[in-house]
Backbone as JSON Lines, residues from 0, in Angstrom:
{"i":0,"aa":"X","n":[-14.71,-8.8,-48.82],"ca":[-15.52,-8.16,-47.8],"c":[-16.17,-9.2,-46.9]}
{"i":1,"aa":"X","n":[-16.94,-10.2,-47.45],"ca":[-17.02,-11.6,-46.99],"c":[-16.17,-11.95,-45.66]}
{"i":2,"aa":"X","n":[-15.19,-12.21,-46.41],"ca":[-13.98,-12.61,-45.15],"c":[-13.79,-11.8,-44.13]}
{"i":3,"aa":"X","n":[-13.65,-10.22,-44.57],"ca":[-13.67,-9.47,-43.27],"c":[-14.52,-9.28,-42.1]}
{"i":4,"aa":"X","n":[-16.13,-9.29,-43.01],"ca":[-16.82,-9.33,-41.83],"c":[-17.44,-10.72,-41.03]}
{"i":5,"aa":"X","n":[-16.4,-11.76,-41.55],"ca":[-16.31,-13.13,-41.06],"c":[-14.99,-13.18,-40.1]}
{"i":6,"aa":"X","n":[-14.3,-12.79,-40.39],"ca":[-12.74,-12.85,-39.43],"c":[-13.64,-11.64,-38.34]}
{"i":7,"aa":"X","n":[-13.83,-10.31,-38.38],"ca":[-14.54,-9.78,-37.46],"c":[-15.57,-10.37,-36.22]}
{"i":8,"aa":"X","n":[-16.4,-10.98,-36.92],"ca":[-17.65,-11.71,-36.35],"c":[-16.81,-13.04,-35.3]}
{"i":9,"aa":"X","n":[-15.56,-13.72,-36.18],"ca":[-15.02,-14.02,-35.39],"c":[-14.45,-13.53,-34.42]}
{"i":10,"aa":"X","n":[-13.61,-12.75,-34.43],"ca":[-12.92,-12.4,-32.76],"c":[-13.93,-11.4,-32.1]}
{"i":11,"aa":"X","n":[-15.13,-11.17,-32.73],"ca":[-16.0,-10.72,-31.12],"c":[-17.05,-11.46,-30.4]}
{"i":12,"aa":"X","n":[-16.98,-13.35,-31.13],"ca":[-17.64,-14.13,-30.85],"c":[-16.42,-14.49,-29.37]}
{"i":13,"aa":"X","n":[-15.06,-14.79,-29.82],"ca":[-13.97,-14.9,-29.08],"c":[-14.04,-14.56,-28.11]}
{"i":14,"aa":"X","n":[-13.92,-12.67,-28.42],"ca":[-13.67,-12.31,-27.0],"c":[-15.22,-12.16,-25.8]}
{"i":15,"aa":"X","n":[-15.89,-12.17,-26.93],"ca":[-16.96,-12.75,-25.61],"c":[-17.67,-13.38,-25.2]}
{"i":16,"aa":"X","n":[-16.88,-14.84,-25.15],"ca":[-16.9,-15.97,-25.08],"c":[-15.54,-16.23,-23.98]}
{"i":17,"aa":"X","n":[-14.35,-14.92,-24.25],"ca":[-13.48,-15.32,-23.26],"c":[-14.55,-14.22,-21.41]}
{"i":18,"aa":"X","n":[-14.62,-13.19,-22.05],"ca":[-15.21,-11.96,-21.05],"c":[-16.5,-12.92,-20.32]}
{"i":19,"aa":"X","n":[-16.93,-13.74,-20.84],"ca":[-18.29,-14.52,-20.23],"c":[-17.37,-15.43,-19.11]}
{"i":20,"aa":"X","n":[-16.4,-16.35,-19.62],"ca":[-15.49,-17.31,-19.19],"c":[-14.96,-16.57,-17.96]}
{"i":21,"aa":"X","n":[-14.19,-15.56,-18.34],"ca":[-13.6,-14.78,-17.18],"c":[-14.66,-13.93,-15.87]}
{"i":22,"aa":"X","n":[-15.39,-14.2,-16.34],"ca":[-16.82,-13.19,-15.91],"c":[-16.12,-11.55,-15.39]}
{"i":23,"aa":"X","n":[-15.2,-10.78,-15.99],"ca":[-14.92,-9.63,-15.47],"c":[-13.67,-9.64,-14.25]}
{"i":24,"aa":"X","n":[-13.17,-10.78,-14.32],"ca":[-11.89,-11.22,-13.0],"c":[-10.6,-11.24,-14.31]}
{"i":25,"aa":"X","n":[-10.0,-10.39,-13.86],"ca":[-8.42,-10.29,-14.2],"c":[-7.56,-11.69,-13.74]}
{"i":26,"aa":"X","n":[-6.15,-12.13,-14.01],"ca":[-5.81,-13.19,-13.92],"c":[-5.15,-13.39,-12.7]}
{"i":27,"aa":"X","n":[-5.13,-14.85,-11.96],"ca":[-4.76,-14.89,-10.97],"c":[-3.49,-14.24,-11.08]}
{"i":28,"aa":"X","n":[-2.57,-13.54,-9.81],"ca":[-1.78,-12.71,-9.66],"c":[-0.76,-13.59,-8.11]}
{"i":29,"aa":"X","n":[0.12,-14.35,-8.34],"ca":[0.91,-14.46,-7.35],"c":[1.33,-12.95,-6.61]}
{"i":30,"aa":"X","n":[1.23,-12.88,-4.98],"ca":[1.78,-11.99,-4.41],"c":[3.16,-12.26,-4.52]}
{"i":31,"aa":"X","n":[3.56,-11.0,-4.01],"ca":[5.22,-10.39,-4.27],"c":[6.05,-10.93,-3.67]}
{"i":32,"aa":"X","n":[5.19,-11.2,-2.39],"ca":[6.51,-12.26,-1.34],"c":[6.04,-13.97,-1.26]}
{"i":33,"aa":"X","n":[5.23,-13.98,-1.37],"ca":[4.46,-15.95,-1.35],"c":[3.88,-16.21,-2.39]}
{"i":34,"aa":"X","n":[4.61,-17.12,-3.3],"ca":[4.76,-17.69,-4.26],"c":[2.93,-18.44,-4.29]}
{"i":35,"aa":"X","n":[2.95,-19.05,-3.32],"ca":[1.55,-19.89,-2.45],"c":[0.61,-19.38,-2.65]}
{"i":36,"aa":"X","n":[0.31,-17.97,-2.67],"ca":[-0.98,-17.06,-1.77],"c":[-1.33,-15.96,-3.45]}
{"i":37,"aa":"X","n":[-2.14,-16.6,-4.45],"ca":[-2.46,-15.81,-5.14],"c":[-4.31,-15.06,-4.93]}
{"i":38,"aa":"X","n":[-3.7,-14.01,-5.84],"ca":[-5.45,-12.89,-5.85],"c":[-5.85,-12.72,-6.95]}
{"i":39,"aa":"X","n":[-6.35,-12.58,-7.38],"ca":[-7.43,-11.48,-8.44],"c":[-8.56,-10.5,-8.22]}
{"i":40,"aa":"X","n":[-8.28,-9.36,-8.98],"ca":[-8.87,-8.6,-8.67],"c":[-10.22,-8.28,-9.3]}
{"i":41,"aa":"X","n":[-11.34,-8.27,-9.9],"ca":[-12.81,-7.53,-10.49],"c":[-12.77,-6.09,-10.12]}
{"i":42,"aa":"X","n":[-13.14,-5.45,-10.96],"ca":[-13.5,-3.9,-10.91],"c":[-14.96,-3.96,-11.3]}
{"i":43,"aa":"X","n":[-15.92,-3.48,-10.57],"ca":[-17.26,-3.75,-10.99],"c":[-17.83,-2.0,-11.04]}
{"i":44,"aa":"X","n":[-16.93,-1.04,-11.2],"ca":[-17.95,0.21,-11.5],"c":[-17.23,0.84,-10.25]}
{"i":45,"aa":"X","n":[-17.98,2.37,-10.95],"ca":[-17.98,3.29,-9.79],"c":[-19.62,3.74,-9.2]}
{"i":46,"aa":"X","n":[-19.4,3.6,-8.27],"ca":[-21.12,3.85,-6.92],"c":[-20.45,5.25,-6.34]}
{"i":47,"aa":"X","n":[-21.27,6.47,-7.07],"ca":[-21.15,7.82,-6.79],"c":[-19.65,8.03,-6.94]}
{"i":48,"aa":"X","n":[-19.12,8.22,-5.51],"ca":[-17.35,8.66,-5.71],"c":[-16.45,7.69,-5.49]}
{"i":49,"aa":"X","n":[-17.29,6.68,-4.91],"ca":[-16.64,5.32,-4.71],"c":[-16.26,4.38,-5.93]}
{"i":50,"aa":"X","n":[-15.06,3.44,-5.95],"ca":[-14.44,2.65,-7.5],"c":[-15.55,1.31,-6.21]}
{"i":51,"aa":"X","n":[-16.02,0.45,-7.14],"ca":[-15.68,-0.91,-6.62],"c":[-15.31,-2.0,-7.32]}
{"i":52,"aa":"X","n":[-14.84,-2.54,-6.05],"ca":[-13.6,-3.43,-6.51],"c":[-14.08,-5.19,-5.73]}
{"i":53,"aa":"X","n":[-13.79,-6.09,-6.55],"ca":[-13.73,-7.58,-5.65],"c":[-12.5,-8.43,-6.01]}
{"i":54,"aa":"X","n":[-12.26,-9.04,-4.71],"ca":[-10.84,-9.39,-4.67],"c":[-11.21,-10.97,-4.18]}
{"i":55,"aa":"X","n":[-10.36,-11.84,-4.52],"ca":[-10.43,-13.47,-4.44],"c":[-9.33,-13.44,-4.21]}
{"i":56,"aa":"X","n":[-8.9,-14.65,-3.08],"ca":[-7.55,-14.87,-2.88],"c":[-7.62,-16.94,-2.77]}
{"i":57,"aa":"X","n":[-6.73,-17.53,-3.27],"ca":[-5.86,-18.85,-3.55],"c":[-5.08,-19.1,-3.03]}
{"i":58,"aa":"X","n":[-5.36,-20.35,-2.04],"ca":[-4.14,-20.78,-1.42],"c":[-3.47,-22.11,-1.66]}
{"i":59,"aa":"X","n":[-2.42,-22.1,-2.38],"ca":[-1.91,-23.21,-2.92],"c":[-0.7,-23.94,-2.15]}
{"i":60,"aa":"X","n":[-0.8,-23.43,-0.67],"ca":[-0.16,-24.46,0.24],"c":[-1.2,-25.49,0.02]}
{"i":61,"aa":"X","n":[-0.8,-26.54,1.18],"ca":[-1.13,-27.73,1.32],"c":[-2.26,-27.65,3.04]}
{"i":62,"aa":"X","n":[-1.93,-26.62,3.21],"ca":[-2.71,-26.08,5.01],"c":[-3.15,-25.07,4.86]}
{"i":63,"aa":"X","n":[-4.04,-25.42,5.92],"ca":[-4.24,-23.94,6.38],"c":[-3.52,-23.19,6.33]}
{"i":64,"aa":"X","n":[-3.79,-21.56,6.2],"ca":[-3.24,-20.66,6.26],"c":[-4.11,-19.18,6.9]}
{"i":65,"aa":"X","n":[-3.31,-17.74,7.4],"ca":[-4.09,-16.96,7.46],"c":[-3.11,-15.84,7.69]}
{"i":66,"aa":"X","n":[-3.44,-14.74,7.25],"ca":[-2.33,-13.16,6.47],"c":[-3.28,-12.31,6.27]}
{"i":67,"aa":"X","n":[-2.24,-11.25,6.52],"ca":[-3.03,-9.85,6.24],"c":[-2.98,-9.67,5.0]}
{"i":68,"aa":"X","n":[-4.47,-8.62,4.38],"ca":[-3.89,-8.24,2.87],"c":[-4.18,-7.11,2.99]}
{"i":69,"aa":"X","n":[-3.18,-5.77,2.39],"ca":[-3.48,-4.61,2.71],"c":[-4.23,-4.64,1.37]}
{"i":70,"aa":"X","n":[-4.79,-2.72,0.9],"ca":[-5.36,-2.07,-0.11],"c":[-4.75,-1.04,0.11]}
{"i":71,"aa":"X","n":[-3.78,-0.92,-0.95],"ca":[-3.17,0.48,-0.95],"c":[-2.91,0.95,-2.48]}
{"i":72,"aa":"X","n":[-2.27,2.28,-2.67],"ca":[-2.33,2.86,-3.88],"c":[-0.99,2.04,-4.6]}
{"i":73,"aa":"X","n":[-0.66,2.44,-6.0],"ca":[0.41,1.78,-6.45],"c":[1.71,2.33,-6.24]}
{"i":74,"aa":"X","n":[2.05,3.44,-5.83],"ca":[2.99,3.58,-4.93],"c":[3.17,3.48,-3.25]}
{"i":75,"aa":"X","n":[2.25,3.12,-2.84],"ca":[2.2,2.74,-1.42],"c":[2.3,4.23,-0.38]}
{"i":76,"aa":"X","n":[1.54,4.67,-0.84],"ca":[1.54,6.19,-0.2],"c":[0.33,6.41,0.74]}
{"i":77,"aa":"X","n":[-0.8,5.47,0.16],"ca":[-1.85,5.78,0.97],"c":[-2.2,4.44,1.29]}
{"i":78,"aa":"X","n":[-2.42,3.58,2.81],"ca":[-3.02,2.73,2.84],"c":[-4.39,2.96,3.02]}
{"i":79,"aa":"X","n":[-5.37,2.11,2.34],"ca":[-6.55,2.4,2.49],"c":[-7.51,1.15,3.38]}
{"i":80,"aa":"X","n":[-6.92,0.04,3.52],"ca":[-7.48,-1.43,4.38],"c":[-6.66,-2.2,4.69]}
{"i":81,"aa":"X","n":[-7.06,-3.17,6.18],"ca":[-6.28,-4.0,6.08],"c":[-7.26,-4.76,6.72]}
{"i":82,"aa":"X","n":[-7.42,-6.01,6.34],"ca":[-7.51,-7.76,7.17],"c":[-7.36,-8.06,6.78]}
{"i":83,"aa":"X","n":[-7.67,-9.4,8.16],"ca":[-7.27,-11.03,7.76],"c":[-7.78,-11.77,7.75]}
{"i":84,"aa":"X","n":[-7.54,-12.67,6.67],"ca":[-7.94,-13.57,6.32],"c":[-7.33,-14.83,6.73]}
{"i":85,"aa":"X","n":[-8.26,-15.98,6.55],"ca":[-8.01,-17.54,7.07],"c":[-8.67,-18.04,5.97]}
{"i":86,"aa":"X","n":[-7.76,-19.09,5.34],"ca":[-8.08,-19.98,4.16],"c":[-7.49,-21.3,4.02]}
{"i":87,"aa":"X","n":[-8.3,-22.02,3.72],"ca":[-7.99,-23.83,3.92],"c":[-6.6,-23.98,2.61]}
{"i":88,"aa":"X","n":[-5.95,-25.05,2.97],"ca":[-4.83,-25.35,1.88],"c":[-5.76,-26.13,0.73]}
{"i":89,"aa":"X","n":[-5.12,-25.09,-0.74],"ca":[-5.75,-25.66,-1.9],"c":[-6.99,-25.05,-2.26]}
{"i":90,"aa":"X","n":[-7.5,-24.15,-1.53],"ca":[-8.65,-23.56,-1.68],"c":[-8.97,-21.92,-1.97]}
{"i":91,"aa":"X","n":[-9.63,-21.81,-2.93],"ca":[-9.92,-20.4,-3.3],"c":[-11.02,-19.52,-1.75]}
{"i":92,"aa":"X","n":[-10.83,-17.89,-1.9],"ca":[-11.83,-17.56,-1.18],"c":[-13.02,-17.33,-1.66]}
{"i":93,"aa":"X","n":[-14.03,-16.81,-0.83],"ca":[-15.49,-16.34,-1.57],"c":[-15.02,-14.58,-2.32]}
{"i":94,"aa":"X","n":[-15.49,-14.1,-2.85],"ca":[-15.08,-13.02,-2.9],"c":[-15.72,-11.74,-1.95]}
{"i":95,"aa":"X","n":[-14.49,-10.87,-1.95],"ca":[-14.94,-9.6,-0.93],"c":[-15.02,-8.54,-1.77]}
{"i":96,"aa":"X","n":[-15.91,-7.58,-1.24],"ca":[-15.92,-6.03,-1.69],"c":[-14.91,-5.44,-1.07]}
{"i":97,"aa":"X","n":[-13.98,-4.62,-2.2],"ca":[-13.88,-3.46,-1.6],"c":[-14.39,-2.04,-2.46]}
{"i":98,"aa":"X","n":[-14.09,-0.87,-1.33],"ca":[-14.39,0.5,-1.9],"c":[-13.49,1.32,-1.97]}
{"i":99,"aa":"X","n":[-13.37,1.67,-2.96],"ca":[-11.88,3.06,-2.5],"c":[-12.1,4.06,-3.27]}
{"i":100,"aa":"X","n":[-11.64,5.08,-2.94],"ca":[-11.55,6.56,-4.14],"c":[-10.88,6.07,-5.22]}
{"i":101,"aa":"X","n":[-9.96,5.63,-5.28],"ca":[-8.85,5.15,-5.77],"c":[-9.19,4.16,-6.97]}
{"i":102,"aa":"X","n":[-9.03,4.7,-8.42],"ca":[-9.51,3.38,-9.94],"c":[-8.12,2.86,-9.83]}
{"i":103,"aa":"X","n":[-7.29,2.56,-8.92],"ca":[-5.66,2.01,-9.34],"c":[-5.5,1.64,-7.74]}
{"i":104,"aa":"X","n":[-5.71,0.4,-7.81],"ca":[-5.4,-0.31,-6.51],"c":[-4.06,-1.12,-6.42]}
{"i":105,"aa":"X","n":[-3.39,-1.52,-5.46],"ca":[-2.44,-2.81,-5.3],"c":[-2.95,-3.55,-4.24]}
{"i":106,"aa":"X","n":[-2.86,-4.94,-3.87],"ca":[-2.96,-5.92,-2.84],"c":[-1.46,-5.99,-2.31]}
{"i":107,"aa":"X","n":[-1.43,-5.95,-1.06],"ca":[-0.37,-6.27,0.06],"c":[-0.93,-7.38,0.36]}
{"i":108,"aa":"X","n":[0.43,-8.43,0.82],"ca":[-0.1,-9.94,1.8],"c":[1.21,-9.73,2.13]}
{"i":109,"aa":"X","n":[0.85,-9.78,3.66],"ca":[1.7,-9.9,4.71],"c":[1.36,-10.65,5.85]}
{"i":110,"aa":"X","n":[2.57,-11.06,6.66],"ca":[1.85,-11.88,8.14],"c":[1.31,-12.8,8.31]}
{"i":111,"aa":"X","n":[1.86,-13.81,7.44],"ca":[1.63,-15.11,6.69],"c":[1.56,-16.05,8.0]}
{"i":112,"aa":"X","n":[0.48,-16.59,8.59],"ca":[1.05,-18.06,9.45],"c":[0.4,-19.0,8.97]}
{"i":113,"aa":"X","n":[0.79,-20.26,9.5],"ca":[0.47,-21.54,9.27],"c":[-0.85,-22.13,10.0]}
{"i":114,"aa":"X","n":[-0.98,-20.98,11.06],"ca":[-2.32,-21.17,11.73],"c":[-3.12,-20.36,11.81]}
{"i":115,"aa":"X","n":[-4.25,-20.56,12.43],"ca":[-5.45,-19.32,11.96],"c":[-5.1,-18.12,12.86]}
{"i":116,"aa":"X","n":[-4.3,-18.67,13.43],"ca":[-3.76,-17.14,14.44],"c":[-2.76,-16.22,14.21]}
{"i":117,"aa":"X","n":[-2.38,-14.83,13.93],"ca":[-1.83,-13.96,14.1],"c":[-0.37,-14.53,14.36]}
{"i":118,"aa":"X","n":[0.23,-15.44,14.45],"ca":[1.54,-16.16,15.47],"c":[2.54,-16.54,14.57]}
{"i":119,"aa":"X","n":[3.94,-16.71,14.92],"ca":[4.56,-17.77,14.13],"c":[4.5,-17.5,12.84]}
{"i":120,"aa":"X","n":[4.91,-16.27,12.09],"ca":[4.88,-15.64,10.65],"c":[6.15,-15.92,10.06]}
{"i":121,"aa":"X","n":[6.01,-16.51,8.85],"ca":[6.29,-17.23,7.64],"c":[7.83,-16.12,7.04]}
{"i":122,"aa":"X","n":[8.74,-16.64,6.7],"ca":[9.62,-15.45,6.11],"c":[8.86,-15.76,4.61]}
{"i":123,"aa":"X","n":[9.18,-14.24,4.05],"ca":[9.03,-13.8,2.67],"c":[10.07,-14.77,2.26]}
{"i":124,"aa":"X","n":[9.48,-15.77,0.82],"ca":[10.28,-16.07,0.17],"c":[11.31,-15.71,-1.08]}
C-alpha cells in the first residue's frame, strides 16, 4: 500500500510539475504548408458563450517574415478570423486572444512573404 500511494504521489508531483512547465500551452504545432512557421494553441475557459483561446506563433526562418493566419472550425466550414502577422526570423510571438463559439478550433497560415508586406508570397512547401 506504501508503494502505491508513493508511485501515485509520484506521477501527480510529475504531472504538475509538467502542467506548471507547460503553463496550459499545448505543443508547438508546425503548420500544414511551412515547415518554418509553427503555433500553439492555450484554451483558457469559457467567458459566458464565448471559448477563449491564445495562440503563439514561431518563426524558424532565418528573416523576417509576415502571413495570414486564419481561425476556422476543423472542417473548414466556418471561417471565424483572419490577420496578419509580422515576425522577426528565429523569434516567437507575444501571445493573442482569440474568441469563438467554437471549443474545436484549427489555425490556417497562408500568404507567407519574406517581407512585412502582403507581396511576393512564398509557395507551400
Amino acid at each position: 500500500m506504501k508503494k502505491f500511494i508513493l508511485l501515485a504521489f509520484f506521477f501527480f508531483a510529475l504531472n504538475t510539475a509538467f502542467a506548471q512547465t507547460n503553463n496550459g500551452w499545448g505543443e508547438w504545432q508546425k503548420t500544414s504548408c511551412y515547415s518554418k512557421i509553427e503555433f500553439r494553441l492555450k484554451y483558457d475557459g469559457k467567458n459566458g458563450e464565448q471559448h477563449h483561446w491564445k495562440v503563439q506563433f514561431k518563426n524558424n526562418y532565418n528573416s523576417l517574415i509576415s502571413f495570414n493566419y486564419t481561425v476556422t472550425d476543423k472542417v473548414q466550414q466556418y471561417t471565424l478570423t483572419t490577420h496578419r502577422k509580422t515576425l522577426k526570423g528565429g523569434k516567437q510571438s507575444e501571445e493573442a486572444d482569440l474568441f469563438t463559439e467554437l471549443d474545436d478550433i484549427y489555425i490556417l497560415v497562408d500568404k507567407v512573404s519574406m517581407t512585412p508586406y502582403p507581396e511576393n508570397f512564398i509557395e507551400c512547401e
